[in-house]
N, C-alpha and C positions, 0 to 999 in steps of 0.2 A: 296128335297135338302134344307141343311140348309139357311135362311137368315139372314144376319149382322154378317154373318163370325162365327157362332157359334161355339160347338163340334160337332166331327164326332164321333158318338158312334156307337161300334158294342154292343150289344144288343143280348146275349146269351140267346135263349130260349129254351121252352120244359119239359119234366115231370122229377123230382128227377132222380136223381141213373144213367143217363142216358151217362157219361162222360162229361157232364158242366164242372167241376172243374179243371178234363186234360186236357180240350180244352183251359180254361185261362190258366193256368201254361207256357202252350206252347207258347201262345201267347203272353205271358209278357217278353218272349227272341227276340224279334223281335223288332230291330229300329222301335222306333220314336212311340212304343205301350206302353202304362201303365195302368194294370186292374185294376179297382174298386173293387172287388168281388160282393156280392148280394146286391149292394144298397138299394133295397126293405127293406134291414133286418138292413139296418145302423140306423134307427131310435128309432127300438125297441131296437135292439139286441149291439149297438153302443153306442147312445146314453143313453139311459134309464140304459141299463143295462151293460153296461161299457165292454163287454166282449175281449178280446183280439184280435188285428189286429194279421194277417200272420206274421208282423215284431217280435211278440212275446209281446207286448205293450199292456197293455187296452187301449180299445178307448182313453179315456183322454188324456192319455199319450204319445199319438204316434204322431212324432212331423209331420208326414205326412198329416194327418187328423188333427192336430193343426192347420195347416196352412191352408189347405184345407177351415176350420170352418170358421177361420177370414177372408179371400177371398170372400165368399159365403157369411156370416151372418155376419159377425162384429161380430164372434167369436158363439159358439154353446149353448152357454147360451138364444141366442136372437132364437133359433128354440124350438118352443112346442111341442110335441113328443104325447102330448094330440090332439093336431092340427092335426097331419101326419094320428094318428091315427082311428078320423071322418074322415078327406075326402079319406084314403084308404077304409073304409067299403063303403063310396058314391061312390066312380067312381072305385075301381082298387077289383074286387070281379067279379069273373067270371060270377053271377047274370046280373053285368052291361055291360057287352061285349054288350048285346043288341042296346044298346045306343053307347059305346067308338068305334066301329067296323064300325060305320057310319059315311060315310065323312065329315057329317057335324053336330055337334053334338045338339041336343036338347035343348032349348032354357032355359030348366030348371036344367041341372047338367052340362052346358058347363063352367058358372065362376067355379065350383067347379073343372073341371076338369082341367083348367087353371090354375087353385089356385096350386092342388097338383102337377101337371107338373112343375112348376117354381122351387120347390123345388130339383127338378132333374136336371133343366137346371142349375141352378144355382152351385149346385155341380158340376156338368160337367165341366162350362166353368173353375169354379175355379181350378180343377184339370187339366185341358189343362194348363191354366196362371203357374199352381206352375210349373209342369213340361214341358213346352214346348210338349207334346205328337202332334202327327198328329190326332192318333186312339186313344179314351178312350173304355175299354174294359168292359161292366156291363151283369156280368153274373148271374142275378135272376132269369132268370130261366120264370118267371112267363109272362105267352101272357098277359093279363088285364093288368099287369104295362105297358108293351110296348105298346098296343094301347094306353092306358090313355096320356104316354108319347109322344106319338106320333103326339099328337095333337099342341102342342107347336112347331111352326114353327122356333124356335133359334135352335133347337136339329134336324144336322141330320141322323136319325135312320137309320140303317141298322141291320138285322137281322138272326143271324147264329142260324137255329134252328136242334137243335143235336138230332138224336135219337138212341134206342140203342134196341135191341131184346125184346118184353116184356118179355120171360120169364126169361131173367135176371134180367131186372129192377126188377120183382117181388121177385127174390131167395134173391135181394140186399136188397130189404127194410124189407125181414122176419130178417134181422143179428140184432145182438145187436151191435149198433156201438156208441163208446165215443165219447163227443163234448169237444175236447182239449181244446176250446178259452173259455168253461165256468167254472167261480169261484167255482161253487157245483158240477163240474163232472158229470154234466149232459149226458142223453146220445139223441142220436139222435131218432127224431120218426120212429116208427114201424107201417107196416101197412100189412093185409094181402093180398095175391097172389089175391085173388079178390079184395079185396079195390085200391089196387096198382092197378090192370090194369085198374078200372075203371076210374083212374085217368090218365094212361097212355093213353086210349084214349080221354080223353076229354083233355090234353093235347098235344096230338098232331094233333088234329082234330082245334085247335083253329087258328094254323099261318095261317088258311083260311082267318081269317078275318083283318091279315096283308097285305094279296095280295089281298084280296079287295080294302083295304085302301090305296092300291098300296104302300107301304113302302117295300124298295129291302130289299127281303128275301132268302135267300139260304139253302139247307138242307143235312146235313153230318149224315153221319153214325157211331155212337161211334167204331164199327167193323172195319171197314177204317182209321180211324184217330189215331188206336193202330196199324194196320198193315202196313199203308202209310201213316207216319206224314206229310212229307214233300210234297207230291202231294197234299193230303188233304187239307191242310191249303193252299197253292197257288192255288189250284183251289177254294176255299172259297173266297181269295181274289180277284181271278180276276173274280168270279161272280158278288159279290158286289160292284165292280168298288174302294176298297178302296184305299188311297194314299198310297205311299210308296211299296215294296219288302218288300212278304213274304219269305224270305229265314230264314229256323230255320236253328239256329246251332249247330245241330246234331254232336254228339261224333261220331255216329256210326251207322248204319242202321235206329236201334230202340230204339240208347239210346241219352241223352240230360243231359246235367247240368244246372241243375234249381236252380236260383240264388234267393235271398227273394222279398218278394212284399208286400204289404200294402192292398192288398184283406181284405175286413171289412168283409165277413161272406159263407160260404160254406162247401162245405165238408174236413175234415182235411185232403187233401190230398193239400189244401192250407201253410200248415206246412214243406213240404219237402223242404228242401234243397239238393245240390250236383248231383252225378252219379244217375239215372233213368235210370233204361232198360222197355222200354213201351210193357206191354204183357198184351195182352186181359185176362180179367176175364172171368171164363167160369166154374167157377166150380159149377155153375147153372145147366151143361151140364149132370153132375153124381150126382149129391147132389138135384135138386130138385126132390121133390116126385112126384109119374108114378101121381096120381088123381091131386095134384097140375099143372101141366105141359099141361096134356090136359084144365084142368078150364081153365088155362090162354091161352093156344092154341085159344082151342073154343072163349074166349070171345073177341079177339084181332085178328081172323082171317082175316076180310078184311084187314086191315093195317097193319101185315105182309104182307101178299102179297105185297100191295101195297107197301112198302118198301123196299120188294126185298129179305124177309128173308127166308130160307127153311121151310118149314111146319113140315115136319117126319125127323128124323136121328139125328146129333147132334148139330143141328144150327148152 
């Protein structure tokens, strides 16, 4: 639990592709919630490289993160982005899990880890002060930021770690997919059906060492949270003890109007606006290839299981 009254942040973890993005979307229709998107990326991909917030704005210009900057720093000028980016290689790199996963941290990368933490709490608290929120919502994705984070007693974490089928996550990252927020049209990274699931398990093998660290963690199914938005997320919330009623407000079974947000970095599905009908992607199910399917079967087979996914037929 937080001390000195800090943020209450939920703390979206888990490997790419996996519905992170729709898990914020959804969450940012819910009193007294306001997402972040991947903080992790606010420094490069924000600051450095000015790329466009959800509101449609480049960083610079977005008077959400305007305000945010001056609250936090005495404005964004006074954060080194050179700075962010030594103590992310020192403490927030899956290498260091060894060290941040431990309750009590090493006597030799603990001010670092301190150091890079404050950068987050900091943001946090200011984004609570602009918008009054209860819940701040940072969906990076990434376990190493949250332990790293997690160390800072102002911040307190709680963590929704979302998983979703590998061999979807794998069909998702073979796509060619555009990054709307960047100036050159960039496109998002590619990675193959084996590289993706090596990541997918070491990904999701990591919230181990949040429940070591004892930080309240919970874990939803992207499969679930497209079929049952609305149990979903109340059962999320009332695992993590958070303040406030999750009640979404659902148009309709499966559908939702999703209003703008100020999300600094994610997948473009951070851009929708309006009617949303929430339907599982699955076209993994006929489209990935027979050798593809089994590689990723095979290499992810405990943790299917363990997650509850069918092994044969059509996931």
């Amino acid at each position: 639990m937080t001390q000195g009254g800090g943020a209450t942040v939920l703390f979206i973890g888990g490997w790419g592709r996996s519905g992170s993005t729709l898990l914020e979307c959804l969450l940012s229709e819910l009193d007294g919630v306001t997402v972040l998107g991947e903080v992790v990326h606010l420094w490069e991909r924000g600051l450095r490289e000015g790329e466009r917030c959800a509101c449609g704005s480049p960083f610079p210009e977005c008077p959400f993160w305007s305000e945010v900057g001056d609250v936090a720093f005495g404005g964004w000028a006074n954060v080194d982005p050179d700075r962010l980016a030594v103590l992310k290689q020192a403490v927030d790199r899956q290498r260091r899990v060894i060290h941040t996963a431990r309750r009590r941290l090493p006597r030799g990368i603990a001010p670092l880890v301190h150091e890079y933490a404050s950068y987050y709490r900091r943001v946090y608290d200011a984004a609570r002060r602009v918008t009054g929120a209860r819940v701040l919502v940072d969906s990076s994705k990434e376990i190493p930021t949250a332990l790293a984070v997690g160390h800072d007693p102002q911040v307190d974490l709680r963590v929704a770690h979302i998983v979703r089928d590998s061999r979807g996550v794998a069909f998702s990252w073979a796509k060619t997919v555009e990054r709307p927020e960047s100036p050159e049209g960039d496109l998002m990274t590619r990675y193959s059906p084996a590289k993706s699931t090596a990541y997918w398990i070491s990904g999701n093998l990591l919230p181990e060492g949040l429940r070591y660290r004892r930080i309240p963690t919970s874990r939803l199914r992207y499969e679930d949270l497209v079929a049952r938005p609305q149990a979903t997320v109340a059962g999320l919330w009332r695992e993590l003890g958070l303040p406030g009623v999750a009640d979404l407000p659902m148009t309709g079974p499966n559908e939702v109007h999703l209003h703008g947000t100020h999300s600094v970095a994610g997948n473009p599905m951070r851009f929708r606006r309006g009617r949303t009908v929430l339907r599982a992607d699955v076209q993994w199910q006929t489209s990935l290839t027979r050798r593809d399917r089994r590689l990723v079967t095979a290499m992810s087979l405990p943790m299917l299981w363990r997650f509850g996914y069918p092994i044969r037929g059509r996931g």
